[in-house]
C-alpha angles and dihedrals in degrees: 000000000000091000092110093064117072119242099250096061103046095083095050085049098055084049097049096041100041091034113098102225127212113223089243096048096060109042078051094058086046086075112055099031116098105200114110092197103043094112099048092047091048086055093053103047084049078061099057101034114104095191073061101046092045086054107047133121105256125187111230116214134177114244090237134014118287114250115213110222118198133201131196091198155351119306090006083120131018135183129221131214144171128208130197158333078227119165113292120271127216094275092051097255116153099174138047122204115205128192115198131187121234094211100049109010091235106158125215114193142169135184121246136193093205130355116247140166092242092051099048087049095057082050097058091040098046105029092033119018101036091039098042123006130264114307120236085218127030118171136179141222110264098218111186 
């Protein structure tokens, strides 16, 4: 990988590329080095080292615009997800299904054995519906 470099500048390389410089220092080295390519071979060894590469600013994106999603009041949009499968509890439950509101962040949850249709709809009904009215929004967890 570095076999294009000689020996004797890999070192000075490492200690270029890995070094924080201050801006004085280096316009000052800049006058009493004599190697014309020292930039550009700094440049490609920062390529091909991985300790570089691992510790690079990277810019985080998300993979598709982020959508803002507004609520009046509580429980106006809510929000489902299902975790799990987790290690079984005592009564025999794998999953946990959560509610939260968009407008407070209050959570409703229940524990599952198994995630059916039949069961998420008694949790809307009995946690949401019954306790606070119909929301206007209700999404659910993309798992893929």
């Amino acid at each position: 990988m570095m076999k294009r470099f000689k020996l004797w500048k890999k070192p000075i390389l490492e200690f270029v590329v890995l070094t924080n410089w201050d801006q004085s220092y280096t316009s000052a080295s800049r006058e009493w080095v004599i190697w014309p390519t020292m930039v550009k071979d700094c440049m490609d060894y920062a390529v091909r080292c991985q300790a570089c590469q691992f510790h690079a600013n990277l810019i985080y994106q998300p993979p598709e615009p982020l959508h803002l999603t507004i609520s009046s009041w509580p429980f106006d949009a809510c929000d489902l997800d299902v975790v799990g499968p987790m290690i079984k509890s005592s009564g025999g439950h794998l999953y946990i299904l959560a509610a939260t509101d968009y407008f407070s962040k209050w959570a409703e949850a229940v524990s599952l054995k198994e995630v059916k249709n039949e069961n998420v709809a008694d949790f809307i009904r009995t946690n949401i519906i019954y306790r606070y009215r119909v929301p206007n929004l209700l999404k659910k967890a993309v798992v893929k």
